[in-house]
C-alpha positions as MATLAB code, in Angstrom:
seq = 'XXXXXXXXXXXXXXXXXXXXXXXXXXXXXXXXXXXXXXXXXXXXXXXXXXXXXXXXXXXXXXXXXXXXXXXXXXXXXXXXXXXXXXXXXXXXXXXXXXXXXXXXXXXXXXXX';
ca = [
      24.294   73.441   83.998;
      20.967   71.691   83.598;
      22.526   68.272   81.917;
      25.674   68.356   84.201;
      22.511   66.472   86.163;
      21.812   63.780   83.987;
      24.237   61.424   86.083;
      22.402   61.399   88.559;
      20.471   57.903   87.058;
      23.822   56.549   87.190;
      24.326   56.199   90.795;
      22.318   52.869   90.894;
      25.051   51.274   88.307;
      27.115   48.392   89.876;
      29.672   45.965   88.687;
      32.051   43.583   89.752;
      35.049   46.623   89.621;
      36.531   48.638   92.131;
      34.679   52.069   93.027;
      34.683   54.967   90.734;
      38.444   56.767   91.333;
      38.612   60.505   90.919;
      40.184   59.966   87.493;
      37.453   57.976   86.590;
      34.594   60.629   87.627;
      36.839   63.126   86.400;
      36.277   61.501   82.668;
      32.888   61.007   83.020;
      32.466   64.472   84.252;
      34.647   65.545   80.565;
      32.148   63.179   78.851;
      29.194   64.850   80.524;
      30.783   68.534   79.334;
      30.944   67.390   75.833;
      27.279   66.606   75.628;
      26.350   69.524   77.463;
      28.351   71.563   75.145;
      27.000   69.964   72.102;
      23.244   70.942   73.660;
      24.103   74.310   74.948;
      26.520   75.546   71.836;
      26.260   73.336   68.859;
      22.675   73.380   67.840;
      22.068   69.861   69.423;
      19.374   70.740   71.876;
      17.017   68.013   71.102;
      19.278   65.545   72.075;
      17.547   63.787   74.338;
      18.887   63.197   77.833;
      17.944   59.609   78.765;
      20.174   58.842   75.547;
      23.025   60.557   76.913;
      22.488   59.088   80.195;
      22.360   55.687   78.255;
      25.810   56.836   76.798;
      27.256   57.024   79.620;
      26.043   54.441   81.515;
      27.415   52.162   78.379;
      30.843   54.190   78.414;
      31.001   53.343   82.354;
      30.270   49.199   81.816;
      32.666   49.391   78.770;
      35.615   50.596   81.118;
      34.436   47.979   84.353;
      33.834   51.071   86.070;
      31.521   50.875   89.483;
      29.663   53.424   90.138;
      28.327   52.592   93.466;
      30.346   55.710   95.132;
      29.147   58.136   92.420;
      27.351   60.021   94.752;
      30.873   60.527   96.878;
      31.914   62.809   93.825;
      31.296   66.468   93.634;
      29.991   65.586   90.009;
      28.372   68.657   89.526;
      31.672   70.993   90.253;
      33.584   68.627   87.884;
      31.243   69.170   85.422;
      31.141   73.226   85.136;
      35.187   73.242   85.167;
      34.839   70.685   82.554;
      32.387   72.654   80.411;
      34.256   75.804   81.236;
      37.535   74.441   79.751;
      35.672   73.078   76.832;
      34.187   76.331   76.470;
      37.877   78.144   76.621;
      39.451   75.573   73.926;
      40.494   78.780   71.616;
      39.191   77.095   68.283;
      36.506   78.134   66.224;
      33.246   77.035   68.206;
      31.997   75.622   64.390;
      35.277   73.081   64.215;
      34.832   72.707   68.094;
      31.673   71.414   67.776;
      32.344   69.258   64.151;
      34.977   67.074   66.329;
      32.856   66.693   69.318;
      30.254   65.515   67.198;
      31.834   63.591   65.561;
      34.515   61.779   68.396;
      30.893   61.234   70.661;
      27.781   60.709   68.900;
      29.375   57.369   67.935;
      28.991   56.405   71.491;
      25.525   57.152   70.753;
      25.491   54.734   68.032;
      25.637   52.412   70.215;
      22.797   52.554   72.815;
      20.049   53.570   70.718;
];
């Protein structure tokens, strides 16, 4: 997965919160999925990747989250099973990808 990357800009992110939990990276890792999926599946390629990043990084301060022991994460394994059991959702991919769109490129909305 080429975008399942793009959090690695995130591992310089700090805040006054505990570390990341496994929960926590495991939501960021589903967050991460849906983007990827949007790129890879929807028609969304040009998307562009620092604005996802950006998403993220906003979705991270929004929750208090620290990120400081991102790196301690396997985030690239929790990524693929993510995408894989977004992939294996048994809906129509065209509906699939409608909701994503529509539940996340609000985040977007907000770090343009």
């Amino acid at each position: 997965m080429i975008q399942v990357a793009l959090l690695g800009s995130l591992l310089g992110f700090s805040a006054t919160s505990q570390a990341l939990s496994e929960s926590e990276a495991e939501d960021i890792a589903d967050l991460t999925a849906v983007f990827v999926y949007l790129k890879n599946d929807c028609g969304y390629q040009n998307l562009p990747n620092n604005l996802i990043r950006r998403a993220l990084v906003f979705f991270a301060e929004q929750n208090q989250w620290d990120l400081s022991n991102y790196e301690s994460f396997n985030m690239k394994a929790l990524g693929e099973d993510s995408y894989r059991d977004l992939s294996g959702i048994a809906i129509a991919r065209s509906k699939k990808c409608k909701a994503l769109a529509r539940d996340s490129f609000n985040l977007l909305a907000y770090v343009k």
